[in-house]
LOMILO-738955 format. One record per atom (N, C-alpha, C): x, y, z. Coordinates in steps of 0.05 Angstrom, whole numbers, padded with zeros to 5 digits, always signed. Example, Ala and Ser with C-alpha at 12.3 -4.5 7.8 and 13.67 -1.06 7.14 Angstrom:
+00264-00114+00156;+00246-00090+00156;+00264-00066+00156;+00257-00045+00142;+00273-00021+00143;+00258+00001+00157;
end
This chain:
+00973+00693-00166;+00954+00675-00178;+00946+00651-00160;+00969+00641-00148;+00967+00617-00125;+00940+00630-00100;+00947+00651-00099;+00928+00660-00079;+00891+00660-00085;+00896+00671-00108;+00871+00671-00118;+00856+00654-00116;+00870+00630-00133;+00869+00599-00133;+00856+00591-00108;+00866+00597-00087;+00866+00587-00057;+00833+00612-00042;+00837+00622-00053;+00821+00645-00042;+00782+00633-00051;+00791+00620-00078;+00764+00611-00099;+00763+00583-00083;+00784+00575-00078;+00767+00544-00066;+00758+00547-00034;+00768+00562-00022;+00765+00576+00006;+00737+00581+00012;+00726+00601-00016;+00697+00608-00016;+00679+00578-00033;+00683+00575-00042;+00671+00541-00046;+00672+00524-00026;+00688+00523-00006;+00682+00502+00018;+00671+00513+00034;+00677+00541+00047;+00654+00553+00054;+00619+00547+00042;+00612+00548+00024;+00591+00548+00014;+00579+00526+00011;+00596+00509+00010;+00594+00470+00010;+00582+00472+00032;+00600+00473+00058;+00591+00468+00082;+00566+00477+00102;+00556+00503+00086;+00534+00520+00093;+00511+00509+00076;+00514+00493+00053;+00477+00480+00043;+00487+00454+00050;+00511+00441+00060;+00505+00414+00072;+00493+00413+00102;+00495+00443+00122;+00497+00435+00141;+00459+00443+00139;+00448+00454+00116;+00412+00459+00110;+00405+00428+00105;+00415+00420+00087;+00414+00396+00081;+00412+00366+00103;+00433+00375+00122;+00429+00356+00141;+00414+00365+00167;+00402+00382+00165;+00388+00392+00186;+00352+00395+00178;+00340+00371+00172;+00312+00372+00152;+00293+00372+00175;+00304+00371+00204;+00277+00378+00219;+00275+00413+00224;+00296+00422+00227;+00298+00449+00237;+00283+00468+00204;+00292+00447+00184;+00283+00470+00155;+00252+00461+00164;+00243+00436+00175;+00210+00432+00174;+00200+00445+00191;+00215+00453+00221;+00206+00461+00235;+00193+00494+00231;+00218+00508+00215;+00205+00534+00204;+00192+00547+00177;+00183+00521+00165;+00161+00518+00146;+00143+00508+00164;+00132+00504+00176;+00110+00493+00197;+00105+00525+00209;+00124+00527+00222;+00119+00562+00228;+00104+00586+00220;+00128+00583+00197;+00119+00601+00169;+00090+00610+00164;+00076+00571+00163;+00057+00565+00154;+00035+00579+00166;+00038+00579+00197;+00017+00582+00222;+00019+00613+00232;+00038+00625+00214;+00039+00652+00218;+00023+00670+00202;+00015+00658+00176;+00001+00664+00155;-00037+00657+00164;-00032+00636+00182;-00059+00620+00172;-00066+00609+00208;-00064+00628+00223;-00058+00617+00254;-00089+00611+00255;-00106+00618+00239;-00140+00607+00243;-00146+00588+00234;-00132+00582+00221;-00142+00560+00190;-00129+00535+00204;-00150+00506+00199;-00139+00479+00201;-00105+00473+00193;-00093+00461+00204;-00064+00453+00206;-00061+00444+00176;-00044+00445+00158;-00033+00440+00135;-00021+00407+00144;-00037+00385+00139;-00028+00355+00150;-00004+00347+00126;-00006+00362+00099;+00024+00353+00088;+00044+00365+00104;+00036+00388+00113;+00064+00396+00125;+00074+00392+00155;+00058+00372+00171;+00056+00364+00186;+00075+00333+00186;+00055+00317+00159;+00068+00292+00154;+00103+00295+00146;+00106+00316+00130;+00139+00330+00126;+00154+00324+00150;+00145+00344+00169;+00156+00340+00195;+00159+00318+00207;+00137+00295+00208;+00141+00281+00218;+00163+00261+00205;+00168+00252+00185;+00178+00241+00168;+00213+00250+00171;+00219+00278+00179;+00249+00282+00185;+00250+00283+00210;+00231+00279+00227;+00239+00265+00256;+00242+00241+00255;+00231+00224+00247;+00235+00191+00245;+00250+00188+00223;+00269+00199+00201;+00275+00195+00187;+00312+00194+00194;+00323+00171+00202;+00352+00170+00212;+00355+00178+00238;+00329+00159+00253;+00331+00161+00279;+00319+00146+00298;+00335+00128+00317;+00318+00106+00329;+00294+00121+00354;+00278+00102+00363;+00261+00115+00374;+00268+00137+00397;+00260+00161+00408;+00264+00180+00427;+00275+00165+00448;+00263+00145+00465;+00274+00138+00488;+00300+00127+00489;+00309+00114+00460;+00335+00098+00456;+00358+00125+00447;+00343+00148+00448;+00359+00153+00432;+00391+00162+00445;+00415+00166+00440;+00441+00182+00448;+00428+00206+00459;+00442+00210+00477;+00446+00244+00501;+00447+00259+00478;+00465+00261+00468;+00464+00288+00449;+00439+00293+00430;+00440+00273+00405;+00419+00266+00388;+00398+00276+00403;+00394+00258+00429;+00364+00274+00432;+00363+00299+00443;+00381+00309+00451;+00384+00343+00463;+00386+00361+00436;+00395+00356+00419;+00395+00360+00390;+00366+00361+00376;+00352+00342+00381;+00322+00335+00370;+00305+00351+00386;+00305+00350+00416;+00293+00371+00428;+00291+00394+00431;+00324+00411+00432;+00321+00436+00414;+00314+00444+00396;+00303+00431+00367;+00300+00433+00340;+00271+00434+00340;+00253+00414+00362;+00218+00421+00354;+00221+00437+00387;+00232+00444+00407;+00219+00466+00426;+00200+00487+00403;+00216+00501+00395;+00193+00529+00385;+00171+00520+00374;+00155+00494+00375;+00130+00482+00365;+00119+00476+00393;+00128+00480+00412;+00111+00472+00446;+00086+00478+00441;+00079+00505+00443;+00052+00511+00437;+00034+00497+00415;+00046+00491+00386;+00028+00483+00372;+00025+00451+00372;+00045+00442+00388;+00043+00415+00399;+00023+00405+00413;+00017+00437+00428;-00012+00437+00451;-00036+00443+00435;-00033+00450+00418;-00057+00454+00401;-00066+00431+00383;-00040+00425+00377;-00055+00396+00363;-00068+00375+00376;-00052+00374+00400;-00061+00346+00420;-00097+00354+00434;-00102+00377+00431;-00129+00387+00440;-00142+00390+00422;-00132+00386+00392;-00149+00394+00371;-00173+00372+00366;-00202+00381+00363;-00226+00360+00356;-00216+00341+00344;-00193+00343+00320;-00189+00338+00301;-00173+00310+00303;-00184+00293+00292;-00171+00266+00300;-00143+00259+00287;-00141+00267+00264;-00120+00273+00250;-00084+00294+00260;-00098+00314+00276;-00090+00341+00288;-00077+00322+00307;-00090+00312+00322;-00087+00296+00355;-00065+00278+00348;-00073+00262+00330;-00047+00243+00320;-00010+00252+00321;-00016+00270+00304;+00009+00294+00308;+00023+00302+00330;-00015+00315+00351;+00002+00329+00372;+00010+00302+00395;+00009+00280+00384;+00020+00269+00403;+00054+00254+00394;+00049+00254+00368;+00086+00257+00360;+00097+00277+00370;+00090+00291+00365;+00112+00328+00372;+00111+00326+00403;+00096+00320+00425;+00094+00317+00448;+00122+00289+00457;+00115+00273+00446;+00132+00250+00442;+00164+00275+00446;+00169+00283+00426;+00198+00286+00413;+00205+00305+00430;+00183+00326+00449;+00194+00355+00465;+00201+00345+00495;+00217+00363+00503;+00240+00358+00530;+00205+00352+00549;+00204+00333+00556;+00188+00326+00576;+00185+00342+00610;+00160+00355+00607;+00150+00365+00635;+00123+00352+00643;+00116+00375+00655;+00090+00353+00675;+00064+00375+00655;+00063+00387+00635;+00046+00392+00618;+00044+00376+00589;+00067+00370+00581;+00069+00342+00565;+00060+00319+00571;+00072+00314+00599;+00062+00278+00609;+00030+00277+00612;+00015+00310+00612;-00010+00314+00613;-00024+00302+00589;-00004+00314+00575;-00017+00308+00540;-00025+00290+00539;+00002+00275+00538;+00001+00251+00532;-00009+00223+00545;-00021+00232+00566;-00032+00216+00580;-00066+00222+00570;-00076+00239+00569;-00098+00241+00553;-00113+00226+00529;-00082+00239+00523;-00077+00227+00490;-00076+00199+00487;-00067+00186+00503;-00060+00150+00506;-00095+00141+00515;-00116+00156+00514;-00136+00145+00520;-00157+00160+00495;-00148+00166+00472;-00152+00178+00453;-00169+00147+00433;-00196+00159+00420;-00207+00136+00413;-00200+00123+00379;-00169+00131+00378;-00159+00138+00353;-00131+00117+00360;-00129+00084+00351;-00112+00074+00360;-00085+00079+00354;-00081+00098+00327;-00043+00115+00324;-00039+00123+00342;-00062+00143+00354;-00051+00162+00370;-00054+00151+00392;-00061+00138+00408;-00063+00126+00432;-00036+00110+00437;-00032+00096+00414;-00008+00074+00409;+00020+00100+00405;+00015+00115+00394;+00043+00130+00406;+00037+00145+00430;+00021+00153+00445;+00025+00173+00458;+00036+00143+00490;+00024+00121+00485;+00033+00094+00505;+00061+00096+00501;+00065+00089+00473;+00099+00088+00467;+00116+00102+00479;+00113+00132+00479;+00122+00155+00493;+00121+00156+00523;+00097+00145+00534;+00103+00144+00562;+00124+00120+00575;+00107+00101+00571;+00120+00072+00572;+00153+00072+00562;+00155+00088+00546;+00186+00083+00532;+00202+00104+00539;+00196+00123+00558;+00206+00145+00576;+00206+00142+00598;+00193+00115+00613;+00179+00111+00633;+00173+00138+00660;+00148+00152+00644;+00131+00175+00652;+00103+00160+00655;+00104+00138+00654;+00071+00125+00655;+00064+00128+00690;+00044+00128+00685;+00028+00134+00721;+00029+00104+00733;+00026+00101+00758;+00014+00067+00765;-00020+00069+00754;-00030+00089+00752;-00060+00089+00747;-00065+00083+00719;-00040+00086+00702;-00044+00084+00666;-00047+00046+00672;-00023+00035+00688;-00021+00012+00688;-00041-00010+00695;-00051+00006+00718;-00076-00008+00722;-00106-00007+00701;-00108+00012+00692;-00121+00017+00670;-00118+00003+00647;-00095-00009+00633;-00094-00028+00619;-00096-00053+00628;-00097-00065+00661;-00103-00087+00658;-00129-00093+00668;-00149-00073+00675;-00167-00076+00682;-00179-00086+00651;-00170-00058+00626;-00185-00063+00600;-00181-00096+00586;-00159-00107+00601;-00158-00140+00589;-00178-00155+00596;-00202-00140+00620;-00209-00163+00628;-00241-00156+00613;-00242-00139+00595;-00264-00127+00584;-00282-00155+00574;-00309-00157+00580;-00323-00176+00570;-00340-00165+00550;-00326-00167+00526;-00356-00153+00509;-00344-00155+00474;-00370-00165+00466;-00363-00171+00437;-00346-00165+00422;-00323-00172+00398;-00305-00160+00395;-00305-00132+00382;-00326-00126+00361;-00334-00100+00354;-00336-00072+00371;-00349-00085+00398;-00344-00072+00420;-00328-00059+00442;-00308-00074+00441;-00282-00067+00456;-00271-00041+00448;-00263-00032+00477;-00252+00000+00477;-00221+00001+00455;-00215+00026+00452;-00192+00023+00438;-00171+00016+00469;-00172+00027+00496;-00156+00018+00511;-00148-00013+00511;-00174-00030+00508;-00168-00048+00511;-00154-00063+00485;-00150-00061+00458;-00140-00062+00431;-00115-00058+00439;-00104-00029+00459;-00071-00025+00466;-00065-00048+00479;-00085-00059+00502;-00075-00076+00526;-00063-00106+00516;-00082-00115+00501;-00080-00146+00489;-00057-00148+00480;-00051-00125+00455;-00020-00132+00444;-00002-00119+00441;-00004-00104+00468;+00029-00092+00479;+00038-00086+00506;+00021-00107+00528;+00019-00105+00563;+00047-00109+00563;+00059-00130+00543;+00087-00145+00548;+00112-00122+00536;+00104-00111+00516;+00127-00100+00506;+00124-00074+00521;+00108-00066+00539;+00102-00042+00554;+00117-00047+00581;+00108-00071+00586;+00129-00081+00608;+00106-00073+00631;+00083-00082+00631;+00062-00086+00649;+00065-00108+00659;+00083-00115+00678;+00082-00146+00698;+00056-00153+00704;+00042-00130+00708;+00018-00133+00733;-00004-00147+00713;-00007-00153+00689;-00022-00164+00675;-00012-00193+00663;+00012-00201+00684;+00014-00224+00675;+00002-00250+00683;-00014-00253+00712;-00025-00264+00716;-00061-00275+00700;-00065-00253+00687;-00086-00245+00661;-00074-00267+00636;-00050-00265+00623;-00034-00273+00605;-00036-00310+00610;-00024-00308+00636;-00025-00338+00643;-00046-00357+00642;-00072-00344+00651;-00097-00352+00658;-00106-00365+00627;-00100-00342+00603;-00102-00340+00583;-00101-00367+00568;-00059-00372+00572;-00052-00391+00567;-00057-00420+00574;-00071-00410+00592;-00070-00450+00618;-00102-00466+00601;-00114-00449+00581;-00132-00462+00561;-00118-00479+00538;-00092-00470+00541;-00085-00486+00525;-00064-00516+00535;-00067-00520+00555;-00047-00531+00579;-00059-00565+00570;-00088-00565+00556;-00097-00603+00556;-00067-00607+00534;-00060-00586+00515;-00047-00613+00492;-00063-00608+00459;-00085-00604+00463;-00109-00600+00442;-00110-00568+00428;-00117-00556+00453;-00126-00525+00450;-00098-00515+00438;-00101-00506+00409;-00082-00487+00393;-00071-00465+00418;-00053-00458+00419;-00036-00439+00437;-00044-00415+00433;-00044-00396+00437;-00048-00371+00432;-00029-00359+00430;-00007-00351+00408;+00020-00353+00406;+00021-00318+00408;-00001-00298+00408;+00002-00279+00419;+00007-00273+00448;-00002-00293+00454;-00006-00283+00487;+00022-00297+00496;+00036-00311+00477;+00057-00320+00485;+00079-00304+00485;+00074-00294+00462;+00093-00263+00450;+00094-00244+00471;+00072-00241+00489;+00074-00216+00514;+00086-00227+00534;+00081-00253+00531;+00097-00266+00561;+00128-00262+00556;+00132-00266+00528;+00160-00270+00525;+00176-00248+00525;+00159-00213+00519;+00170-00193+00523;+00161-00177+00547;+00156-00195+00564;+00164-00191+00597;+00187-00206+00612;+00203-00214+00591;+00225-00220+00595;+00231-00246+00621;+00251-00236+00636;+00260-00253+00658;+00234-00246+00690;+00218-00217+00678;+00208-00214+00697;+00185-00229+00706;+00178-00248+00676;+00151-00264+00675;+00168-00297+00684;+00180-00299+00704;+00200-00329+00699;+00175-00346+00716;+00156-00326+00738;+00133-00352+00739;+00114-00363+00722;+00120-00352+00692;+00105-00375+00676;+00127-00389+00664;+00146-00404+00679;+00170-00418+00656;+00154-00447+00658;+00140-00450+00686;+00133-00479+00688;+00112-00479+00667;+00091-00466+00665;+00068-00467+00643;+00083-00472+00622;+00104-00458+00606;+00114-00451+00582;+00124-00470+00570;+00147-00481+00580;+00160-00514+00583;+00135-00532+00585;+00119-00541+00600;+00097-00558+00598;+00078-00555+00568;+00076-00536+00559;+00063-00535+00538;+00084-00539+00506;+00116-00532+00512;+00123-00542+00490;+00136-00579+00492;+00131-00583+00505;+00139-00606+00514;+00118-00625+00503;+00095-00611+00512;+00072-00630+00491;+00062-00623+00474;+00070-00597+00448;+00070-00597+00426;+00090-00618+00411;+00112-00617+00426;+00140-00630+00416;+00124-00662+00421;+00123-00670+00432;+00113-00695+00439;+00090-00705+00413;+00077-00684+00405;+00053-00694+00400;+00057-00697+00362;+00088-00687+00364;+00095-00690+00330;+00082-00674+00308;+00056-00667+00307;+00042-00666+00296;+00039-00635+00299;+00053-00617+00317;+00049-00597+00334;+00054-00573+00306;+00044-00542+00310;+00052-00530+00288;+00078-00517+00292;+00090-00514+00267;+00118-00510+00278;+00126-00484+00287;+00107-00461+00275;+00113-00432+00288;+00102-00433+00314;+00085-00453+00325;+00075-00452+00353;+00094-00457+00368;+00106-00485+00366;+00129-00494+00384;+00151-00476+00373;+00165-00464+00364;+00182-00439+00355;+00179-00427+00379;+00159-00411+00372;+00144-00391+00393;+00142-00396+00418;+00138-00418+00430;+00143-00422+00462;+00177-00433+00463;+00186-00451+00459;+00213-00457+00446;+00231-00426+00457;+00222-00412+00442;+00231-00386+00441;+00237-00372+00475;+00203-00362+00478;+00195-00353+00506;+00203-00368+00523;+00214-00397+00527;+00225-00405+00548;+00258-00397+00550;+00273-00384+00521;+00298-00376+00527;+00293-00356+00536;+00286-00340+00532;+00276-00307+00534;+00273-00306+00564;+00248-00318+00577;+00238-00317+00595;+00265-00321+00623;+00276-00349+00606;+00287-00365+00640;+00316-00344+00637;+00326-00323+00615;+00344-00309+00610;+00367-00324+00605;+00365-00346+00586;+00376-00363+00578;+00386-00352+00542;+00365-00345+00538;+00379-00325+00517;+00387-00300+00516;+00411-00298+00489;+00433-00279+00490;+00421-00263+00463;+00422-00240+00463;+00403-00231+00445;+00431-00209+00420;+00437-00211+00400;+00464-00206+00383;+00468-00185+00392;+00490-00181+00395;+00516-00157+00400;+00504-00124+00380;+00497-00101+00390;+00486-00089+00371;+00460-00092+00373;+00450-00099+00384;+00415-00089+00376;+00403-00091+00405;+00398-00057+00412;+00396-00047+00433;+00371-00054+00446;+00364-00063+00478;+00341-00061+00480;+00319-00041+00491;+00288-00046+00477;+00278-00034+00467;+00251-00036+00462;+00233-00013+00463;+00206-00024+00454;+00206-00030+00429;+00190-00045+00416;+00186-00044+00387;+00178-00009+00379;+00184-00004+00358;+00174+00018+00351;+00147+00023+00351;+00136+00047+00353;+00104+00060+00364;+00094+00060+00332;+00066+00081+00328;+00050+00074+00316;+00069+00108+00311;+00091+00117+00315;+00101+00143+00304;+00111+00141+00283;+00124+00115+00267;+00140+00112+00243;+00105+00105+00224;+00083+00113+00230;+00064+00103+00207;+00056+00122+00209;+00037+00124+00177;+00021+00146+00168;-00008+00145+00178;-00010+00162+00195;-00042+00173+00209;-00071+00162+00190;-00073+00138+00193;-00095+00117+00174;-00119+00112+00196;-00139+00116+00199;-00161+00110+00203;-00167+00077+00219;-00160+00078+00234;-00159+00047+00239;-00182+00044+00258;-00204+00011+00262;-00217+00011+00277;-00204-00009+00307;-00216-00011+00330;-00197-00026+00345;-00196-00045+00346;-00177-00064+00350;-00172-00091+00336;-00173-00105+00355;-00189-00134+00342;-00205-00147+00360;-00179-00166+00382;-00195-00180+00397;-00172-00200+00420;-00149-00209+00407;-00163-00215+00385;-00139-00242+00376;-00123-00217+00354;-00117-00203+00347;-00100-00178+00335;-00082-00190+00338;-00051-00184+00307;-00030-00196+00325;-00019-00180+00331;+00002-00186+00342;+00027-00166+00363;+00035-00151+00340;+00040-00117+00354;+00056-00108+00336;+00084-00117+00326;+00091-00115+00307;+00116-00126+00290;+00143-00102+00292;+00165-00109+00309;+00184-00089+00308;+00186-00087+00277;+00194-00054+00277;+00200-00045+00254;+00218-00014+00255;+00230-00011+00246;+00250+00015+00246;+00233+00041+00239;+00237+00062+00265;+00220+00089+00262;+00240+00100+00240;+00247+00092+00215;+00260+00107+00199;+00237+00115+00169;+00244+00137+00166;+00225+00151+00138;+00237+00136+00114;+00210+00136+00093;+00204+00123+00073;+00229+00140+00052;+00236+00167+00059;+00248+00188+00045;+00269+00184+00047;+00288+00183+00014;+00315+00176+00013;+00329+00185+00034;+00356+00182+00041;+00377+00193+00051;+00387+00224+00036;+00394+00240+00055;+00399+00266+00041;+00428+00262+00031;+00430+00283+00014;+00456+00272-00003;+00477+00297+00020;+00499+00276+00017;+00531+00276+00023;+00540+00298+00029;+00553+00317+00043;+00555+00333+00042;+00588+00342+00030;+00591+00321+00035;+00627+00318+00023;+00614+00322-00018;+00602+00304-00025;+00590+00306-00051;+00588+00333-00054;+00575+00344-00039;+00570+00384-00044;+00594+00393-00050;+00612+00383-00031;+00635+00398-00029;+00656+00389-00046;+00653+00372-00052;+00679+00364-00086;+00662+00369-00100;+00642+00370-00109;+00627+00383-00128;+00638+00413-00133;+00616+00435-00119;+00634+00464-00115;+00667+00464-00114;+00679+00449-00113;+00707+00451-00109;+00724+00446-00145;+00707+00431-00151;+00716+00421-00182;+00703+00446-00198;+00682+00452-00186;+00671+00480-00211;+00680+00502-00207;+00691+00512-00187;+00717+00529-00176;+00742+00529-00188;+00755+00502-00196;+00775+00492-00208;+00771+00504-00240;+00749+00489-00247;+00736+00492-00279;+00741+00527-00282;+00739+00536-00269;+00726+00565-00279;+00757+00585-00278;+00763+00572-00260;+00789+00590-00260;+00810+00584-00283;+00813+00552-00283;+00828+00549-00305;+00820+00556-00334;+00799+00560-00336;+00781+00575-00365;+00792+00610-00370;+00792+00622-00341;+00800+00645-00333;+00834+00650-00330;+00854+00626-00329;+00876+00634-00334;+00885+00628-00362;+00870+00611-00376;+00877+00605-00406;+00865+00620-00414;+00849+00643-00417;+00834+00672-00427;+00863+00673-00432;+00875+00681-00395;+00899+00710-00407;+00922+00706-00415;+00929+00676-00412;+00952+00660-00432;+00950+00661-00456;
end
């Protein structure tokens, strides 16, 4: 009877451990429902819920690709390879929506010199998600060209109404710094030295890029200091302004220590958002706002839960089954 006993919970942990390990594996189940999908319908427009699915258990309990752990991401990369091809299809697709996509799944696959293709395409895409991740992806892999770099600081120097402006230039304004484009810091400075009488409001974006060029921007510490020195002076100053340079002068002179645990990093890309229609945003746009590439979609349940679960209804059934024959 002991055996039995042992034999019934044997096959319950077994079985625990086989829909926890479905359960914890939600890109590989998306990956071949995506499949499935395109096996049925290889003519027909991409299924974008089942696209957004996918995307949602890649970003969902996972910091961005470039930060991520050796394993994790050798793990992540094995799980969307068998989508290479439709990765390529999306990123070439008319489809502005399609393109958005194929530049996540490009993002997340083992990087070659037909990907960095993509995605370099794709980063000049007139669709600012997709441009803004497919930047993320290069810049945060550092696979960017010197020619991408120069190309964004040329677009800073765009003279033309703000309705007008390219989407390149929309990337350039508020993320040269967190891209880590040095070469547009002399652009940044120029920017700032309008505000150098005392009078002229600061441009607390342009301060934001100085400040996430880190120690590499330390020839604007003299500008930086001179300008909070006469906000501070002038009493009257606004207080998220002087904050904000306050700030960029620890940052900058590497005077600040940034908490134990929080790795550095781009802010997260335009990959943790839902593919929205956006037009390009004018000079003064603010800086993107770090935010965690993690999905809106609960946490999958426990897999230990599965498994004292099945293990108690194993219990239940047998003991029902020896008080039968008692």
């Amino acid at each position: 009877m002991k055996r039995l006993i042992f034999a019934a919970i044997g096959v319950a942990c077994v079985f625990a451990v086989a829909q926890s390990n479905l359960v914890g594996d939600p890109v590989s189940s998306e990956v071949t429902k995506l499949l499935d999908s395109r096996s049925s319908a290889a003519e027909q427009p991409f299924d974008l819920e089942r696209l957004k699915a996918l995307h949602h258990a890649l970003a969902g309990g996972r910091p961005n690709v470039w930060i991520m752990p050796p394993e994790m991401l050798r793990s992540t990369q094995e799980s969307v390879e068998p989508l290479r091809d439709i990765a390529k299809q999306l990123a070439e697709s008319p489809a502005s929506a399609e393109r958005y996509y194929g530049a996540v799944l490009n993002s997340y696959l083992k990087q070659t010199d037909g990907t960095k293709s993509l995605l370099l395409k794709l980063a000049h895409d007139d669709r600012a998600e997709t441009a803004g991740t497919a930047m993320d992806a290069l810049f945060g892999l550092k696979i960017e060209t010197p020619e991408l770099r120069q190309e964004l600081v040329a677009a800073m120097q765009e003279d033309k109404a703000p309705r007008e402006h390219s989407t390149l230039y929309s990337m350039a304004v508020t993320n040269v710094g967190r891209w880590g484009v040095i070469e547009a810091l002399p652009i940044l400075l120029k920017q700032l030295e309008s505000s150098s009488d005392g009078t002229t409001p600061v441009d607390r974006d342009v301060v934001r890029q100085i400040k996430a060029l880190g120690t590499n921007a330390a020839s604007a510490l003299p500008l930086l200091r001179r300008l909070a020195e006469k906000r501070r002076a002038a009493g009257d100053a606004d207080f998220k302004e002087l904050e904000d340079l306050e700030h960029a002068v620890l940052v900058v002179s590497g005077e600040y220590k940034a908490p134990q645990g929080f790795p550095s990093q781009l802010p997260p890309s335009p990959q943790a958002l839902p593919p929205t229609v956006q037009p390009p945003a004018p000079k003064k746009a603010p800086e993107a706002k770090p935010t965690s590439t993690t999905s809106e979609e609960p946490a999958s349940t426990t897999p230990w839960a599965i498994i004292v679960v099945l293990i108690v209804a194993a219990l239940g059934l047998l003991w029902l089954l020896l008080k039968r024959r008692s």
